[in-house]
KEPA-569863 format. One line per field, with one value per atom (N, C-alpha, C): residue number from 1; atom name; z, x, y. Coordinates in steps of 0.2 Angstrom, whole numbers, plus 5000, padded with zeros to 4 digits. Example, Ala and Ser with C-alpha at 12.3 -4.5 7.8 and 13.67 -1.06 7.14 Angstrom:
KEPA-569863
pos <- [1;1;1;2;2;2]
site <- [N;CA;C;N;CA;C]
pz <- [5039;5039;5039;5035;5036;5039]
px <- [5066;5062;5066;5064;5068;5064]
py <- [4972;4978;4984;4989;4995;5000]
end
This chain:
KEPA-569863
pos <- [1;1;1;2;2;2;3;3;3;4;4;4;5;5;5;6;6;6;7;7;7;8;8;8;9;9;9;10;10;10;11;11;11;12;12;12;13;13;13;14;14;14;15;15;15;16;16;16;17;17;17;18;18;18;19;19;19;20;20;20;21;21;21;22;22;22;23;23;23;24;24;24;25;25;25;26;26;26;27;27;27;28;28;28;29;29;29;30;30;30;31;31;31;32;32;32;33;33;33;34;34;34;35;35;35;36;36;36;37;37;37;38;38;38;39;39;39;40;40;40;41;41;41;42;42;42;43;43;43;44;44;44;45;45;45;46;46;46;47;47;47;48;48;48;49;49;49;50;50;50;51;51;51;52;52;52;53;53;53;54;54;54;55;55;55;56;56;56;57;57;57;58;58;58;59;59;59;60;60;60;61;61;61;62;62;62;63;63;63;64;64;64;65;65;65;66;66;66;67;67;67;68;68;68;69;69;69;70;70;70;71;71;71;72;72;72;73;73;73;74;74;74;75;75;75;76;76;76;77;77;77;78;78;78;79;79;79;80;80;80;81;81;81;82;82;82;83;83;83;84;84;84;85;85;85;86;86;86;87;87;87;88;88;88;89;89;89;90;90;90;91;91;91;92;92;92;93;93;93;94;94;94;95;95;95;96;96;96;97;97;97;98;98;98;99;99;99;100;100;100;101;101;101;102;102;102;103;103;103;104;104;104;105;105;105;106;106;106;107;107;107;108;108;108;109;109;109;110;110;110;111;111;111;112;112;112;113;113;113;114;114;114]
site <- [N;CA;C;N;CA;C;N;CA;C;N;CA;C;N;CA;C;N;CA;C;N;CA;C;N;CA;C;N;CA;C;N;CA;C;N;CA;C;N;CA;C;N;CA;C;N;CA;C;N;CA;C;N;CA;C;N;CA;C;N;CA;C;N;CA;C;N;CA;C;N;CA;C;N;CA;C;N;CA;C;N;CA;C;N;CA;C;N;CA;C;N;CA;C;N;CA;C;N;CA;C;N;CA;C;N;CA;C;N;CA;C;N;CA;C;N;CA;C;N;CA;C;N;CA;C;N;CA;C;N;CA;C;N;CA;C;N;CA;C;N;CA;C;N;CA;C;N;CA;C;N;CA;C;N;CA;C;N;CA;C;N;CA;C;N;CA;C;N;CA;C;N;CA;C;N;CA;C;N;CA;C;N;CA;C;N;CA;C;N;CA;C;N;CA;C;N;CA;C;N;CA;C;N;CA;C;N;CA;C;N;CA;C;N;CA;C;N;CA;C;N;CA;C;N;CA;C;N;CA;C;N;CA;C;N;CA;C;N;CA;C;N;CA;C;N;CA;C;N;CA;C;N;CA;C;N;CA;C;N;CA;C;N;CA;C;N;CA;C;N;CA;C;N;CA;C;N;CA;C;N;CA;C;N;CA;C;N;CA;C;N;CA;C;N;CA;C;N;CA;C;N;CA;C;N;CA;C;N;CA;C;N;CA;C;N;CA;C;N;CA;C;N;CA;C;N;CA;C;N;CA;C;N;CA;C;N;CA;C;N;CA;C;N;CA;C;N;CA;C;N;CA;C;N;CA;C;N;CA;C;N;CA;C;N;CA;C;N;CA;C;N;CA;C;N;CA;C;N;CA;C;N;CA;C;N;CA;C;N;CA;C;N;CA;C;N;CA;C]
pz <- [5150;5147;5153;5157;5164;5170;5172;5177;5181;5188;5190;5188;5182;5178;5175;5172;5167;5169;5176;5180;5172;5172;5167;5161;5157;5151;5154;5158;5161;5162;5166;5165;5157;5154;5148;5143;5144;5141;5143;5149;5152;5150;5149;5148;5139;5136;5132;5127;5133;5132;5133;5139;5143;5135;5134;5130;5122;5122;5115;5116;5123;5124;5126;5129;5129;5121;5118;5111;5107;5108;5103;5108;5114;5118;5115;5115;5112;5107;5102;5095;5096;5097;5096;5099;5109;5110;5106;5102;5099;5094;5095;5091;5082;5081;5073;5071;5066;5062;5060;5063;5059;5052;5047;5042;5035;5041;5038;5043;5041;5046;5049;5053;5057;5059;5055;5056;5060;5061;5068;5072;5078;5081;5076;5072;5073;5064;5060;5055;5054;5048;5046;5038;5038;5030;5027;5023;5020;5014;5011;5004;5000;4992;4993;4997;5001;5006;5005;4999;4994;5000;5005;5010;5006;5005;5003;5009;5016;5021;5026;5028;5032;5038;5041;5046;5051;5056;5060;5067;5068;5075;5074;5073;5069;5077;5079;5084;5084;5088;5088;5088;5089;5090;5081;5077;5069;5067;5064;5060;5053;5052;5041;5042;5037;5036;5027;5024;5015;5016;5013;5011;5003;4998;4994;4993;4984;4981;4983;4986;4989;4985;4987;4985;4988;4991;4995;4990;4991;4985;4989;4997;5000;5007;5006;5012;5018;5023;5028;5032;5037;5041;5045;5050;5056;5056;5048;5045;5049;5047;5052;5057;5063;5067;5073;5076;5082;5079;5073;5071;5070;5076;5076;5074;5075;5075;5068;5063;5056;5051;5050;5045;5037;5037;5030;5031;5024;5022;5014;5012;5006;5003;4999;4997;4988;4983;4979;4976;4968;4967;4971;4973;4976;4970;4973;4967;4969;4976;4979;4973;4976;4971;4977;4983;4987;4995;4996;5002;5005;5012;5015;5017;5017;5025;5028;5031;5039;5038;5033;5033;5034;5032;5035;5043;5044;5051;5057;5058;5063;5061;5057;5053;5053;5060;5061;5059;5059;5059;5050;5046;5040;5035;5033;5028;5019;5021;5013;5012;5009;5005;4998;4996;4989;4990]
px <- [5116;5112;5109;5105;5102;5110;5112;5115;5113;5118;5116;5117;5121;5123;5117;5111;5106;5101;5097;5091;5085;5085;5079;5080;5084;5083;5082;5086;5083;5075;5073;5064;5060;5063;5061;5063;5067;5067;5062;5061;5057;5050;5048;5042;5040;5045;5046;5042;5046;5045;5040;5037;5030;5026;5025;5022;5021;5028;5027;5023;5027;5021;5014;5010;5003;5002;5004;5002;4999;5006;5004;5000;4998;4994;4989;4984;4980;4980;4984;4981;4981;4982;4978;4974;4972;4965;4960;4961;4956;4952;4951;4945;4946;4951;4951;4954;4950;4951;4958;4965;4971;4971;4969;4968;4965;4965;4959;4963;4959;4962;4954;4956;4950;4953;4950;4953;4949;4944;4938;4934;4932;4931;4925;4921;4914;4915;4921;4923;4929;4928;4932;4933;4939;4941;4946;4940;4944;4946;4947;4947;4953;4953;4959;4964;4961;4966;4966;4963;4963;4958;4951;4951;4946;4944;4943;4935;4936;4928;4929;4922;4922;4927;4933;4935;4930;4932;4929;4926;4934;4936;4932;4928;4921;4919;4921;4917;4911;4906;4899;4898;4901;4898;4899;4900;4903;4896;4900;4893;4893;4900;4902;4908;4905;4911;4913;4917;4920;4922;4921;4924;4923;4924;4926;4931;4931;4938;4942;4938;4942;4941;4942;4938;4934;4928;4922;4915;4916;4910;4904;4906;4901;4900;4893;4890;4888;4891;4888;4883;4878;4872;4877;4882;4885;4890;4891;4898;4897;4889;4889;4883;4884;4879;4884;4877;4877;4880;4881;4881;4874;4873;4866;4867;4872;4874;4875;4877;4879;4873;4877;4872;4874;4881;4884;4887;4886;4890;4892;4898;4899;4904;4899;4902;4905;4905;4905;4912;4913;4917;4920;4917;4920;4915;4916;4914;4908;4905;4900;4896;4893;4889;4883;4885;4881;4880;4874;4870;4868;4870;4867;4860;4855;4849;4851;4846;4850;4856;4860;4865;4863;4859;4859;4853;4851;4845;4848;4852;4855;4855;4857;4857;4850;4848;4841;4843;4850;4850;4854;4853;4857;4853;4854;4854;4854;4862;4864;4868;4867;4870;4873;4879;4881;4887]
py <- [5199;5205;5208;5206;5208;5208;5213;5213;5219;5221;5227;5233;5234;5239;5242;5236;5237;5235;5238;5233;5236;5244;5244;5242;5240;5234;5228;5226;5219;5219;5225;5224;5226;5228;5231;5223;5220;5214;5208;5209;5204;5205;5211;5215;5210;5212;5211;5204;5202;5194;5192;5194;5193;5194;5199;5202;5197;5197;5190;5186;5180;5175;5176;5182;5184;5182;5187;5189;5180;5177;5169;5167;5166;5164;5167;5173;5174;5174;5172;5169;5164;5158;5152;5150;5155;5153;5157;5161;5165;5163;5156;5151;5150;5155;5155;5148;5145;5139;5138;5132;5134;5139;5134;5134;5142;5145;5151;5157;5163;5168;5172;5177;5180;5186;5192;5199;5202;5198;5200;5195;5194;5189;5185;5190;5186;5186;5186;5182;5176;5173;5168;5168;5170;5168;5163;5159;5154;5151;5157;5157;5155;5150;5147;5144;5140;5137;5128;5126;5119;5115;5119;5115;5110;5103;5098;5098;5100;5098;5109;5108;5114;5113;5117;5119;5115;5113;5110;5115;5118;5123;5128;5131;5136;5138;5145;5148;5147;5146;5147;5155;5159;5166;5169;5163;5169;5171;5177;5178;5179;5179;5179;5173;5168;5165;5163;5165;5166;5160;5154;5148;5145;5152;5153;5150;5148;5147;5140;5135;5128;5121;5117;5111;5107;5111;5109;5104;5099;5094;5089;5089;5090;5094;5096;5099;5094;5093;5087;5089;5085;5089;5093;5090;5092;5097;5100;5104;5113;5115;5120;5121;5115;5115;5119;5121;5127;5134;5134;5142;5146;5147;5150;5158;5160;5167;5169;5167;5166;5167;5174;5180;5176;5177;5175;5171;5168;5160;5159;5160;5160;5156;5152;5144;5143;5149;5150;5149;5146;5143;5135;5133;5127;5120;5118;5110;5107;5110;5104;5102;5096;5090;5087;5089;5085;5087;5090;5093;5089;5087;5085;5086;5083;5084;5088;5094;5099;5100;5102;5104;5112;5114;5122;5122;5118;5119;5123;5123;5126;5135;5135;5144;5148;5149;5154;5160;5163;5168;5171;5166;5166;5172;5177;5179;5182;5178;5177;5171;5167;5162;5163;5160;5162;5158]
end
């Protein structure tokens, strides 16, 4: 495919490729929880995804996260420590039966729950 016949497709392929593996390289350092998606740095959606406990992999820097629509039935103290950043947190539809102690201490900066 690259020879001396075709140097700039050979560059324009190479480019190419670079360009893919940046791309997947920046999606999985970009801190989004496998399981959920993140159409902005400072959210997390994880709705409908049958998650059973909170994501673990949780930026510190979020500020909404939807964990709507799963099978969440317990809140643990340590499920959202160090999200101090975290305006929104939305837990509705899921099953919980049981809230830890301090499961929300860390949330200085929470304004809505639902």
């Amino acid at each position: 495919m690259c020879g001396p016949t075709a140097p700039e497709s050979c560059l324009l392929w190479r480019f190419l490729v670079l360009l893919c593996v940046l791309a997947d390289i920046t999606h999985r350092s970009s801190g989004c929880p496998e399981s959920c998606a993140c159409y902005a740095p400072s959210e997390v959606h994880c709705t409908f995804r049958y998650l059973s406990q909170i994501p673990r992999d949780i930026q510190p820097a979020v500020e909404r996260i939807n964990l709507g629509y799963n099978s969440l039935s317990t809140l643990k103290a340590n499920d959202l420590s160090g999200l101090k950043n975290l305006e929104l947190l939305m837990l509705h539809s899921n099953i919980i039966r049981t809230v830890e102690d301090n499961t929300f201490h860390d949330l200085a900066s929470l304004q809505v729950k639902y």
